[in-house]
N, C-alpha and C positions, 0 to 999 in steps of 0.2 A: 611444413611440419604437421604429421597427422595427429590428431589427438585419439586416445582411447576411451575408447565410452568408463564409465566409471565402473559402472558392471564387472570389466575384464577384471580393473586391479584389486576390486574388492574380490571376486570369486580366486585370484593365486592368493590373496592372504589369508583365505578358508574361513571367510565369514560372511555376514549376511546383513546385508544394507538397504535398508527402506525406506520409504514415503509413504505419508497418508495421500490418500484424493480426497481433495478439500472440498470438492462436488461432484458425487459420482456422479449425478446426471449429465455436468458436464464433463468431464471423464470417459464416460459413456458415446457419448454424442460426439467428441472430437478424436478425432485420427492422429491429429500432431501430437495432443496430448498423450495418449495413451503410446504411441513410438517414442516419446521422449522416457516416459516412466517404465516400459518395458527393457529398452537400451539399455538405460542406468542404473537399475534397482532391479532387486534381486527378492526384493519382501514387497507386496500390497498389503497396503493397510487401508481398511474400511474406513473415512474419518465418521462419518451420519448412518451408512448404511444400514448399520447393525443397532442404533439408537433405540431405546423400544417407543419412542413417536413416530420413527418410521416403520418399525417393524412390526410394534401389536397394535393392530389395527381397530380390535375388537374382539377382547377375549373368546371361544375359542382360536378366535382368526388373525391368521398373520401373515405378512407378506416379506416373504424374502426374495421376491426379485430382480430388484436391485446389487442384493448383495450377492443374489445367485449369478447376475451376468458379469461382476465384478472375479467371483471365484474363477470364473469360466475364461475370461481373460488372461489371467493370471497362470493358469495351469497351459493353456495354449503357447505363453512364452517361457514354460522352466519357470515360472517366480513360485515363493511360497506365500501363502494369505494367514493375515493374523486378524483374527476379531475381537479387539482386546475391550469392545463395548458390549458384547453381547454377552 
């Protein structure tokens, strides 16, 4: 018996199903993970990325590259990105 990624049966219900990454860096860094969250889920969600400890750095200065290789993932498999700390 084959199983369907969760992906399929949420996109015929015409809705949209997410995860946070609980550590982008490791998120980032690992290939299993990001094949399992891309499969399944249909929404990324930033959990730290967008946090302004990681982000503002030092007013003017901020780094969003983390969140940017996160975005960049995401658009690569069809997902949609929610930053709902930023």
């Amino acid at each position: 018996m084959s199983l369907s990624p969760l992906r399929e049966l949420v996109d015929r219900g015409h809705f949209t199903l997410g995860a946070a990454t609980i550590s982008e860096r490791c998120f980032l860094a690992n290939a299993a993970y990001q094949q399992l969250h891309t499969q399944h889920f249909s929404l990324l969600v930033p959990d730290n990325a967008l946090k302004c400890h990681r982000v503002c750095l030092e007013p003017p200065r901020y780094d969003f590259t983390v969140a940017d290789a996160l975005v960049e993932i995401a658009t690569q498999h069809g997902q949609k990105e929610r930053g709902p700390t930023l």
